[in-house]
N, C-alpha and C positions, 0 to 999 in steps of 0.2 A: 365179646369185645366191648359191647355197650355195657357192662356191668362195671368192668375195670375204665372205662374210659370216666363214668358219672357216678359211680359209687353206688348205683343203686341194687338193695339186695335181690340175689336172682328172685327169691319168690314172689318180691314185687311186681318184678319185672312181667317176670311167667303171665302174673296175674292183668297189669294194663295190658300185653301185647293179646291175650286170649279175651279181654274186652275189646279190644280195636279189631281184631279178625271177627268177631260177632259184630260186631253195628257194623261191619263195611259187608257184612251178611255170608263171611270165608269161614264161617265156623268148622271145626273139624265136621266131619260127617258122623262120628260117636256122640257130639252134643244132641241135647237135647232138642230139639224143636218148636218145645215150650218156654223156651229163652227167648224168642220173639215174639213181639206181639201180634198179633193176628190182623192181619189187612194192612198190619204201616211195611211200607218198603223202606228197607234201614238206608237205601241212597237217598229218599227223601229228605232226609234228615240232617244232607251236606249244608255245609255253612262255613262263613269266613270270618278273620279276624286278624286284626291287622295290629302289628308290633313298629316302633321306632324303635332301631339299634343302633349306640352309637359307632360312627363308620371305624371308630380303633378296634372296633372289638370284631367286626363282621368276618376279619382273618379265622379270627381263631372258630367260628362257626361255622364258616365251610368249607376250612379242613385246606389241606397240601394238594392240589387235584379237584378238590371239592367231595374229599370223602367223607370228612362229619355230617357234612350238610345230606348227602347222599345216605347215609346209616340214619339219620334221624330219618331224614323221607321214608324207608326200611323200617325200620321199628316200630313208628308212631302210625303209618299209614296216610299220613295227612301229603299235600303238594303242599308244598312250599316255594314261593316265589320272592326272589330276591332285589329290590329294586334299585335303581341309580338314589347318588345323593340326593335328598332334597335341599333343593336353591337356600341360600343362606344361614343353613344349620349344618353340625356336622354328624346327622343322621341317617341312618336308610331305610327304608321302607321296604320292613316284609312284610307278606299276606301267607298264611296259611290256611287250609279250603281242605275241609275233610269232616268224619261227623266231631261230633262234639268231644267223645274220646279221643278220636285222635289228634285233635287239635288240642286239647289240654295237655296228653303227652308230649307231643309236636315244642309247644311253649315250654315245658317244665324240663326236657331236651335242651333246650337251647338257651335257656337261662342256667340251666345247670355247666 
C-alpha cells in the first residue's frame, strides 16, 4: 500500500524499511550480527526533529481516521507527534523522535 500510495519502488522500500528494523535493533534473526556495532545500543541513538507544515496540507498527511499518518508511523518506525497551530502562523508543528533512519524516512514519507 505504501509503494502505490508514494510511488516508491518496492526494492527501495524493502531496502529503508530493513535499515529501520536494524537501528531500532528488530533485525530479522537471519541478519547478520555483524551489522551492529559492538557496545553502541541502536536505542541510543534516538533523536528528534521538528517540521513546520503548513496547516492546508496536514489533512492530507493524516489520512481519513488518521491512517497515513498511522502507515508512516508503520513503515518508517519513527513517533510522530502532531501539534496544535502555532499562534499567528498558518503552520503546525510536528516532531518526529526515532533513530536517524527512521526519522529521515518518517520526513521523506511525509513530504512525499
Amino acid at each position: 500500500a505504501v509503494q502505490s500510495h508514494y510511488g516508491i519502488p518496492h526494492s527501495e522500500l524493502a531496502k529503508l524499511h530493513q535499515l529501520s528494523l536494524q537501528q531500532q535493533g528488530l533485525a530479522p534473526i537471519n541478519q547478520s550480527a555483524t551489522q551492529h556495532l559492538p557496545g553502541v545500543d541502536a536505542n541510543s541513538q534516538t533523536t528528534s526533529q521538528e517540521l513546520l507544515i503548513p496547516n492546508d496540507l496536514i489533512g492530507s498527511i493524516i489520512g481519513r481516521q488518521g491512517t497515513k499518518i498511522n502507515e508512516i508511523r508503520q513503515v518508517s518506525g519513527a513517533q510522530i507527534k502532531i501539534g496544535s497551530q502555532i499562534d499567528s502562523t498558518s503552520d503546525r508543528h510536528v516532531t518526529i523522535t526515532g533513530t536517524p533512519i527512521a526519522i529521515n524516512l518518517a520526513q521523506y514519507l511525509i513530504t512525499s
